[in-house]
Backbone as CSV, one residue per row, in Angstrom:
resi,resn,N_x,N_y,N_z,CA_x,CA_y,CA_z,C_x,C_y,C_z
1,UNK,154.604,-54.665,-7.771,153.783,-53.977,-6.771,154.607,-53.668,-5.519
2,UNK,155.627,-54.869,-5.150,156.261,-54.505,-3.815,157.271,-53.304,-3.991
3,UNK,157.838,-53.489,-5.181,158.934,-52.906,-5.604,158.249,-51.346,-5.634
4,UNK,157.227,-50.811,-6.204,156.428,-49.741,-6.254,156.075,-49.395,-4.936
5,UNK,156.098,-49.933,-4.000,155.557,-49.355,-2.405,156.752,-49.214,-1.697
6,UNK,158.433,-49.606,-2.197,159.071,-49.150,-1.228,159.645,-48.354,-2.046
7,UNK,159.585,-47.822,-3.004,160.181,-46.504,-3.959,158.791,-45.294,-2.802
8,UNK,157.629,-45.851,-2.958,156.593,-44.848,-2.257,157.207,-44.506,-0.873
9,UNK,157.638,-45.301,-0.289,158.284,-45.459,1.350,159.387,-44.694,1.069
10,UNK,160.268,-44.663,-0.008,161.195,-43.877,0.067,161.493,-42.501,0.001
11,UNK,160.407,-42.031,-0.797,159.808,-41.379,-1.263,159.518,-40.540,-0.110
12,UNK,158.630,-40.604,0.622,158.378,-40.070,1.545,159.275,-40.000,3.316
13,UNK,159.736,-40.854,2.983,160.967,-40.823,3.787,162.016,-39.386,3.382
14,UNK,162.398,-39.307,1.824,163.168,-38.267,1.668,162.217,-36.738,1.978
15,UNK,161.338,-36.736,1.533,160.357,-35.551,1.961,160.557,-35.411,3.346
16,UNK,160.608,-36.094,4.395,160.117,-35.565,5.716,161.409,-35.298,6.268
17,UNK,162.711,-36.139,5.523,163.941,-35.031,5.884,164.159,-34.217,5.431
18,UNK,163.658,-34.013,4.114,163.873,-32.253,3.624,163.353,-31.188,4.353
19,UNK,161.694,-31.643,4.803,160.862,-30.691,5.672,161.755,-30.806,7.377
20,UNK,162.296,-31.532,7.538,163.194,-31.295,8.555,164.227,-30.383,8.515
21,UNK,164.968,-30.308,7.501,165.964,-29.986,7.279,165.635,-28.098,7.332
22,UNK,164.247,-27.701,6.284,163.816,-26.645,6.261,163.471,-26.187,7.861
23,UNK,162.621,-27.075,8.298,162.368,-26.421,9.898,163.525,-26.354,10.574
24,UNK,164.782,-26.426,10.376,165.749,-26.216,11.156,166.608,-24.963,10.708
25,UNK,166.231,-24.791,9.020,166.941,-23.524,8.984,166.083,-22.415,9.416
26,UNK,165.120,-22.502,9.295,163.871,-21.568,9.869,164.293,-20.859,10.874
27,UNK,164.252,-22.235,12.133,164.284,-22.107,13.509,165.604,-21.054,13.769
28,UNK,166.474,-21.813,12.842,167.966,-21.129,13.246,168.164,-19.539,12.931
29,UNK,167.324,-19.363,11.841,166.948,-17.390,11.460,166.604,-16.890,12.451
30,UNK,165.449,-17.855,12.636,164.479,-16.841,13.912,165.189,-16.191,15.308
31,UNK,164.963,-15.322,15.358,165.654,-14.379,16.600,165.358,-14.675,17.953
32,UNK,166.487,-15.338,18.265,166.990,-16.243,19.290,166.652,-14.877,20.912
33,UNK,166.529,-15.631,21.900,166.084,-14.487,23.025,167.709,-14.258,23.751
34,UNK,168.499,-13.311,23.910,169.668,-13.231,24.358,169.415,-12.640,25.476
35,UNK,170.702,-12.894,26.696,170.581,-12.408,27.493,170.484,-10.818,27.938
36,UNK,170.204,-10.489,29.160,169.735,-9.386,29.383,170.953,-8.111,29.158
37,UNK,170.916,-7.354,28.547,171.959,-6.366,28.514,171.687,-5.041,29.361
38,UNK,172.496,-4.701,29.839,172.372,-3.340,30.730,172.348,-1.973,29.494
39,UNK,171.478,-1.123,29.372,171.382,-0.040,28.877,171.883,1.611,30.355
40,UNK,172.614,0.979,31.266,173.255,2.235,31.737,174.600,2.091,31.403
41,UNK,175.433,3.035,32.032,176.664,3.118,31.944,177.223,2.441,33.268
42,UNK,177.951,1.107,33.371,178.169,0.725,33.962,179.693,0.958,34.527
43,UNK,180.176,1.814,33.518,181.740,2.203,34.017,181.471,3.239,35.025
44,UNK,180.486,3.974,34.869,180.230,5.006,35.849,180.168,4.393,37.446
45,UNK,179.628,3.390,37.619,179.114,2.921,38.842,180.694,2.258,39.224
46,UNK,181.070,2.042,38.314,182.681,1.328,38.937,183.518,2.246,39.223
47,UNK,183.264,3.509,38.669,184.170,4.723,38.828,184.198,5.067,40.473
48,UNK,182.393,5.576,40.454,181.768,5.837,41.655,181.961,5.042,43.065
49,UNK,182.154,3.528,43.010,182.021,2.553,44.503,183.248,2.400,45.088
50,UNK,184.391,2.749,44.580,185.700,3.358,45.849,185.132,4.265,46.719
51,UNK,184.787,5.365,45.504,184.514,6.700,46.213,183.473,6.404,47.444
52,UNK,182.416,5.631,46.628,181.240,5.382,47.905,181.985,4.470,49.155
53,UNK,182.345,3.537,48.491,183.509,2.710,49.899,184.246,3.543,50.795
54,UNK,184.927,4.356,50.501,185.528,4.897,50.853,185.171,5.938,52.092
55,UNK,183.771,6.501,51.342,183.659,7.343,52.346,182.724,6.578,53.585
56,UNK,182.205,5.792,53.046,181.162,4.725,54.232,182.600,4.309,55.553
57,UNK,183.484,4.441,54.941,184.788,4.179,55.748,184.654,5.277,57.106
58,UNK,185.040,5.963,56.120,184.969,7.386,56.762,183.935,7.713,58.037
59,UNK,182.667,7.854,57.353,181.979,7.592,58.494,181.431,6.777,59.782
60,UNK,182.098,5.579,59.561,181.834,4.476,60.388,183.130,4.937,61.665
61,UNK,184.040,4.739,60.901,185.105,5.322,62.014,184.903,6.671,62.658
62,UNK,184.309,7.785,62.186,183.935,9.200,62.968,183.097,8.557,64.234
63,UNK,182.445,7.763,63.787,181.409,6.786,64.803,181.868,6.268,66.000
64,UNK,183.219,5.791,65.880,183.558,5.023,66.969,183.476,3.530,66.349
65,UNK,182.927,2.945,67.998,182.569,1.302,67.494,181.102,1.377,67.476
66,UNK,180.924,2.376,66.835,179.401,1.704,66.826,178.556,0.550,65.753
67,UNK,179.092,1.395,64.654,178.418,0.206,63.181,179.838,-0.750,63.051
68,UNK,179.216,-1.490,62.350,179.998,-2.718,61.510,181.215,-1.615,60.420
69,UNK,182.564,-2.121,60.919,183.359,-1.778,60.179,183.601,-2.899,59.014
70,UNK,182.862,-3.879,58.650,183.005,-5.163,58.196,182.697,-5.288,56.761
71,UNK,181.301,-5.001,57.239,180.563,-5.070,56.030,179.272,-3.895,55.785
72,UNK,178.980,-3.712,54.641,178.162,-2.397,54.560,177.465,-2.653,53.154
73,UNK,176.181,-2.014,53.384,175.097,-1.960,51.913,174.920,-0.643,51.123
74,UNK,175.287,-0.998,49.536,175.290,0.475,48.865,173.777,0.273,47.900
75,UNK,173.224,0.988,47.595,172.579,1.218,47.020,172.468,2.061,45.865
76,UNK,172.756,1.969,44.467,172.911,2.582,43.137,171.569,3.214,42.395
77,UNK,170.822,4.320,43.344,169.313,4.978,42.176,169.458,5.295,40.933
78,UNK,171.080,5.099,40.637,170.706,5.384,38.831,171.081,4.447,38.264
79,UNK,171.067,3.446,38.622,171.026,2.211,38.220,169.522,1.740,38.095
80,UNK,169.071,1.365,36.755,167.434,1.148,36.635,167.145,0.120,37.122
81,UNK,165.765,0.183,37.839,165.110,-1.119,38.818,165.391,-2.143,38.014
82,UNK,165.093,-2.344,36.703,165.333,-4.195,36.423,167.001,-4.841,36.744
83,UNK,167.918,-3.521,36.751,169.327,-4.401,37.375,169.879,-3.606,38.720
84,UNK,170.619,-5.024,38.937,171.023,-5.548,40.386,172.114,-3.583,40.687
85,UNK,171.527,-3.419,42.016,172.125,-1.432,42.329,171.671,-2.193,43.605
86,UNK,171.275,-2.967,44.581,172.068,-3.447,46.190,173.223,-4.434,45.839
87,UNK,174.252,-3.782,46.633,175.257,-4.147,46.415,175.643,-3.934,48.152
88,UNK,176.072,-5.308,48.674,176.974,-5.733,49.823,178.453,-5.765,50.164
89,UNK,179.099,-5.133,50.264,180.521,-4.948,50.531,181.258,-5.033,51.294
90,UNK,182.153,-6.052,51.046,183.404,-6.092,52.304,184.224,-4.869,52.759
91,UNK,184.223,-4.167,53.542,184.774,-2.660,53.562,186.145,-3.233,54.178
92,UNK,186.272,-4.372,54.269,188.512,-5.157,54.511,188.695,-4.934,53.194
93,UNK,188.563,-5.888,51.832,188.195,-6.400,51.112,188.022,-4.944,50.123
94,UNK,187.153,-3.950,50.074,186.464,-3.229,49.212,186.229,-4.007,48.068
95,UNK,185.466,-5.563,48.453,184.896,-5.931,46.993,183.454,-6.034,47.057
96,UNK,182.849,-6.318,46.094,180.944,-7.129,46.279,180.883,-7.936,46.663
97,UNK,180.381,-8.250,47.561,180.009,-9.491,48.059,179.103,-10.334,48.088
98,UNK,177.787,-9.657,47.400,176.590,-9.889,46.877,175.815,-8.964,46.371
99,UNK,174.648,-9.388,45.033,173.932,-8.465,44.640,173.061,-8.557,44.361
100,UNK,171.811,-7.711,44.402,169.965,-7.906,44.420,169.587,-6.673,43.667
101,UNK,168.112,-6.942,42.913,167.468,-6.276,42.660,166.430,-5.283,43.862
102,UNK,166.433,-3.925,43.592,165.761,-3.437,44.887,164.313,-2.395,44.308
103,UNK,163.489,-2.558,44.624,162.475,-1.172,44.451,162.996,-0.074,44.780
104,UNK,162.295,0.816,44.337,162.464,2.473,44.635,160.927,2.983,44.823
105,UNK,160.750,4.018,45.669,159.315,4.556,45.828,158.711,4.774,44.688
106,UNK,157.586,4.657,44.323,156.654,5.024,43.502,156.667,6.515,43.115
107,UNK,156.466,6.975,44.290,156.437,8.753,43.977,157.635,9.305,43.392
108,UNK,159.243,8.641,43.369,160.077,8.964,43.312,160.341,8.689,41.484
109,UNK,158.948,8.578,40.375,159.115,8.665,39.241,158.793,9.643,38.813
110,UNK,159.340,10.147,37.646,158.752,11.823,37.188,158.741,11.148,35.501
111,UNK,157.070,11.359,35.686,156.484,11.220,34.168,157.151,11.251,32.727
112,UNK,157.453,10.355,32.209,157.807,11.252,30.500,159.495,10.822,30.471
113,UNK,160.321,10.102,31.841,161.962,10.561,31.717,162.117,9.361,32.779
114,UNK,163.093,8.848,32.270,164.411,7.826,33.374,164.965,8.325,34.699
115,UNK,164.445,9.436,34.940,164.941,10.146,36.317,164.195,10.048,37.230
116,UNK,164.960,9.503,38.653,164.579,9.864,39.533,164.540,11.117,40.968
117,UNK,163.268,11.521,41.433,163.255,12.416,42.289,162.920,11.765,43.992
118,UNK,163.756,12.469,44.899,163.932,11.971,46.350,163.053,12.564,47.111
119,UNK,162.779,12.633,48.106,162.133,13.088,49.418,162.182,12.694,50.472
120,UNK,161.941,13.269,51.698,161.837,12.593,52.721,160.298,13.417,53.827
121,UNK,159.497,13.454,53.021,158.457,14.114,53.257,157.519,12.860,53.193
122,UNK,156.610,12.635,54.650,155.441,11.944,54.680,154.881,11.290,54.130
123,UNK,154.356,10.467,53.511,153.260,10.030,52.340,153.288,10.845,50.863
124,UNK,155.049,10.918,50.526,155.520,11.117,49.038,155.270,9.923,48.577
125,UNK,155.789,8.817,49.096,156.027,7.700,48.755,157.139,7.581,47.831
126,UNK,158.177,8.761,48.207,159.499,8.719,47.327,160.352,8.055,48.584
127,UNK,161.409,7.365,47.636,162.904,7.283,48.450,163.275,8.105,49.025
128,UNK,164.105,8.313,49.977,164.923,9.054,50.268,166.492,8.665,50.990
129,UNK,167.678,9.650,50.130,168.534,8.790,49.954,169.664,9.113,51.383
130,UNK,170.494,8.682,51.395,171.518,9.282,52.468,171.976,7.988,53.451
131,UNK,172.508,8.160,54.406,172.923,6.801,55.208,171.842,6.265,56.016
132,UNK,171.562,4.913,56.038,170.633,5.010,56.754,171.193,3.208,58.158
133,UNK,171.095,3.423,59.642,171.243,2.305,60.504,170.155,1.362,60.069
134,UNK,170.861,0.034,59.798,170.174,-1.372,59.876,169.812,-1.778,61.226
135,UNK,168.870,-1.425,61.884,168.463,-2.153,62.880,167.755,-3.064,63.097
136,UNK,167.041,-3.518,64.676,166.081,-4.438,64.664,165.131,-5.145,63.647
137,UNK,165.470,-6.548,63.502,164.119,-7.294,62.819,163.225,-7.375,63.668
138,UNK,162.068,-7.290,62.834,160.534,-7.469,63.298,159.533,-8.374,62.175
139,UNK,158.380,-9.031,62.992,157.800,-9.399,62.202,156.932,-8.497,61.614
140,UNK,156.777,-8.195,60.349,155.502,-7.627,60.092,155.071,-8.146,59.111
141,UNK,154.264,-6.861,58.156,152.984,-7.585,57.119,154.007,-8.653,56.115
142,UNK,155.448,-7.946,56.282,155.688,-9.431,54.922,156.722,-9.997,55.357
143,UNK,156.440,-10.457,56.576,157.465,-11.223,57.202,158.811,-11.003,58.015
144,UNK,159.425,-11.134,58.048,161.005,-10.442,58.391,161.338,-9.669,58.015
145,UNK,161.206,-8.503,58.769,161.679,-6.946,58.059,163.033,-6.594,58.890
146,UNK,163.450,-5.580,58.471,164.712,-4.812,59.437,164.212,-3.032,58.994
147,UNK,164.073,-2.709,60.623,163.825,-1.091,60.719,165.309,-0.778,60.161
148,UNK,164.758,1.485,59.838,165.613,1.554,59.228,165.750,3.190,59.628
149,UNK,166.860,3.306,60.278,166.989,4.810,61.067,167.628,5.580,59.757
150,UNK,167.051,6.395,59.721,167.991,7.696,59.123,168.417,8.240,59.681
151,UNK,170.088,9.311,58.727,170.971,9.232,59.579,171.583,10.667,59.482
152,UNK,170.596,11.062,58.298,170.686,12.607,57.598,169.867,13.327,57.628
153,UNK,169.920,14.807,57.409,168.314,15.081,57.219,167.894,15.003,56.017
154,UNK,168.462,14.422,55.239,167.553,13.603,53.549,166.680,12.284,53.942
155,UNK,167.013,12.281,55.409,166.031,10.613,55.471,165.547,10.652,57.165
156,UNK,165.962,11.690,57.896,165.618,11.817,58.951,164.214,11.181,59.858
157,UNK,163.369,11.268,58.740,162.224,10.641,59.212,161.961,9.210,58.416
158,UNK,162.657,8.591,58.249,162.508,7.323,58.066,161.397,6.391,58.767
159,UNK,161.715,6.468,60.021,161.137,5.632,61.199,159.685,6.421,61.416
160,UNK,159.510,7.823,61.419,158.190,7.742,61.412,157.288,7.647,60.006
161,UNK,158.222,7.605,58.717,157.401,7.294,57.754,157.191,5.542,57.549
162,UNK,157.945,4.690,58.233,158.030,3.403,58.251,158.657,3.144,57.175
163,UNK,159.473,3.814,56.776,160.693,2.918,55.352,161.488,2.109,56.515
164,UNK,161.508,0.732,55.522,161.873,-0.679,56.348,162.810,-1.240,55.234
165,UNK,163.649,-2.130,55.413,163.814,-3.137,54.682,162.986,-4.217,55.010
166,UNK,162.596,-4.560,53.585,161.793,-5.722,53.452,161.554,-6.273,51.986
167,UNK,161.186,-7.635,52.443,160.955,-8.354,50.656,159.478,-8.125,49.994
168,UNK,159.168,-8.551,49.020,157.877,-8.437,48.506,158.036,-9.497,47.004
169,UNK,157.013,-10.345,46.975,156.801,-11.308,45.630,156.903,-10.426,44.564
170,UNK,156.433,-9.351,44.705,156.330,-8.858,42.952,158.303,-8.201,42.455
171,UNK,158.974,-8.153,43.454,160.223,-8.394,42.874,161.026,-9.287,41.896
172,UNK,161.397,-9.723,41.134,162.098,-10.816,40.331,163.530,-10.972,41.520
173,UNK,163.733,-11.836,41.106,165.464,-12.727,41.757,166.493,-11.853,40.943
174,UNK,166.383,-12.182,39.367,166.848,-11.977,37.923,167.095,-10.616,37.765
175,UNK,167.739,-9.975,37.001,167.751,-9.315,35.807,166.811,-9.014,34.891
176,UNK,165.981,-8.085,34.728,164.911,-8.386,33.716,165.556,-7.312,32.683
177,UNK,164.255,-7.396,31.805,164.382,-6.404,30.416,163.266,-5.008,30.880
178,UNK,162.432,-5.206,31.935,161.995,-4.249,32.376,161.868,-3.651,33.371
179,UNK,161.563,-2.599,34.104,161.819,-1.632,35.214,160.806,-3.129,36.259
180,UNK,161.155,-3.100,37.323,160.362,-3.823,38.333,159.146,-3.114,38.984
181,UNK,158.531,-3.534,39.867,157.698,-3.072,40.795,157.983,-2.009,41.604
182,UNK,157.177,-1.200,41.823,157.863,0.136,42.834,157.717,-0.007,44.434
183,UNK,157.297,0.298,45.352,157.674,0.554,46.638,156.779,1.630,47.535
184,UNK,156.468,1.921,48.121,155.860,3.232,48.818,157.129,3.912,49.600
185,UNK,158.286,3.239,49.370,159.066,4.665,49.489,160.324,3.649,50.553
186,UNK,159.988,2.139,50.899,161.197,1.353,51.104,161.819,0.780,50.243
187,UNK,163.011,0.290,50.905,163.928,-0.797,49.923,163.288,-2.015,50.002
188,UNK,162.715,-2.389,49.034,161.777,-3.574,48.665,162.947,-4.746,47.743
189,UNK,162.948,-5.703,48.413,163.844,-6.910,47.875,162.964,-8.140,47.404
190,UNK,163.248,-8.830,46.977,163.234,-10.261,45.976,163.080,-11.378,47.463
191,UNK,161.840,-12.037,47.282,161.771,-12.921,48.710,163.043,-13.912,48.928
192,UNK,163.628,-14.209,47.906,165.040,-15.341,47.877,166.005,-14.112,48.102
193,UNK,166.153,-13.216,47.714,167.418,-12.648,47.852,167.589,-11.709,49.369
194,UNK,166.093,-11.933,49.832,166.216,-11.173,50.974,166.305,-12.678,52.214
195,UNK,165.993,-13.505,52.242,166.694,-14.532,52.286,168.087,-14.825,52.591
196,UNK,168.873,-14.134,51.548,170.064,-14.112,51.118,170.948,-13.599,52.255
197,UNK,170.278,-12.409,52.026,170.684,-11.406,53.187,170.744,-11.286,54.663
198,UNK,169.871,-11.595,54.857,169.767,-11.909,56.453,170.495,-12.760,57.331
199,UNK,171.051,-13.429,56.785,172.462,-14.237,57.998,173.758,-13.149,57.570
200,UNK,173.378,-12.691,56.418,174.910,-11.383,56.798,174.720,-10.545,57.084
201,UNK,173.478,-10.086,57.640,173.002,-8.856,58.657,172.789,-9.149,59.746
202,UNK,171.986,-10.239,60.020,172.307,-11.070,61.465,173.424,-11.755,62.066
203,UNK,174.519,-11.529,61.246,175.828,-12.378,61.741,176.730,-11.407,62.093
204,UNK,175.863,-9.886,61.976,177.306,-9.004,61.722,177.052,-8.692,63.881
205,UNK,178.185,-8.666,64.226,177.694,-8.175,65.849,177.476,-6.698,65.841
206,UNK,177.897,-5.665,65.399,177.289,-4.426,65.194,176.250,-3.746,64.076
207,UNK,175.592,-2.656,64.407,174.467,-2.435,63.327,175.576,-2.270,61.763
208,UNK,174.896,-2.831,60.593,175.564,-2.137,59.487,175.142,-1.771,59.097
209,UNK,175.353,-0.626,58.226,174.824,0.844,57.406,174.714,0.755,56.398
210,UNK,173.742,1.114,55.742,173.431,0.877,54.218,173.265,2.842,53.712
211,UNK,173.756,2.607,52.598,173.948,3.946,51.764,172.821,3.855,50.906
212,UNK,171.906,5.195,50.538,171.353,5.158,49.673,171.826,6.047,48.588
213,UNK,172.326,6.211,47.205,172.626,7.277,46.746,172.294,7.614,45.228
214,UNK,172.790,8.643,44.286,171.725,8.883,43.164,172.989,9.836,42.084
């Protein structure tokens, strides 16, 4: 009888490592979640950020001393909202110095296609792209904002349409697999990454200039 109950014990002992053994090859088929891959062309944007460095150069010095020859913010619109297109740059340096996910206006989607369209017309609620002065923080509805002068006539009215920098929760930190939240027509940041930002916009002693471009 004893001898018969540990053949049973054994018995079932070998079963529940086989069914182990099966749930592990299972698991191991099943299609694992990989990280996020970029579906743009990312050589393009590396081609492009001398050129953009370069000329942010350019214009800072036509300036005088007025902006930050230091450091400067680019902004990539064909770069799709779920990846990181704010990009912070050492203009000594011409390297990145940091990078965030950013909104784009709402209005600035055209139905049916991956393209985006600009404006700088009233209650489009599109982007609009061109150089624009980092000025004064203020408090407003979402906390620590920084006004935002335009500097072209692609963005000229910035200040009376109220495009600001500012953060908003429905941003991700991350990388996603899908387009983010849109904007009414500011650069809308990630509450940690705008965070991020603000002691190297507040540390700089002159205004720095952020590029918007497409």
């Amino acid at each position: 009888m004893i001898k018969l109950y540990f053949i049973a014990v054994l018995l079932f002992v070998c079963a529940c490592t086989y069914n182990q053994a099966q749930t592990a090859q299972l698991n191991a088929s099943e299609p694992q979640e990989m990280p996020v891959e970029s579906d743009y062309d990312s050589s393009r944007f590396l081609q492009v950020l001398p050129r953009q460095i370069e000329s942010l150069k350019n214009y800072i010095k036509s300036k005088g001393s007025v902006y930050s020859n230091r450091k400067a913010i680019l902004i990539d619109m064909k770069i799709p909202s779920n990846y990181y297109r704010l990009f912070v740059v050492d203009l000594k340096t011409n390297k990145v110095i940091s990078k965030g996910l950013c909104a784009h206006g709402s209005g600035s989607e055209i139905a049916g296609t991956d393209s985006l369209q600009f404006s700088n017309i009233p209650n489009s609620y599109m982007t609009s792209l061109g150089l624009y002065k980092i000025g004064s923080s203020y408090q407003g509805s979402f906390g620590k904002s920084y006004k935002l002068a335009g500097l072209e006539k692609s963005n000229d009215k910035a200040a009376a349409r109220a495009i600001v920098l500012h953060r908003y929760s429905c941003v991700p930190d991350e990388e996603q697999y899908y387009p983010i939240c849109n904007s009414l027509g500011c650069a809308m940041l990630s509450e940690n990454y705008f965070e991020e930002l603000i002691p190297i916009i507040d540390n700089e002693p002159k205004p720095m200039i952020m590029k918007i471009y497409y």
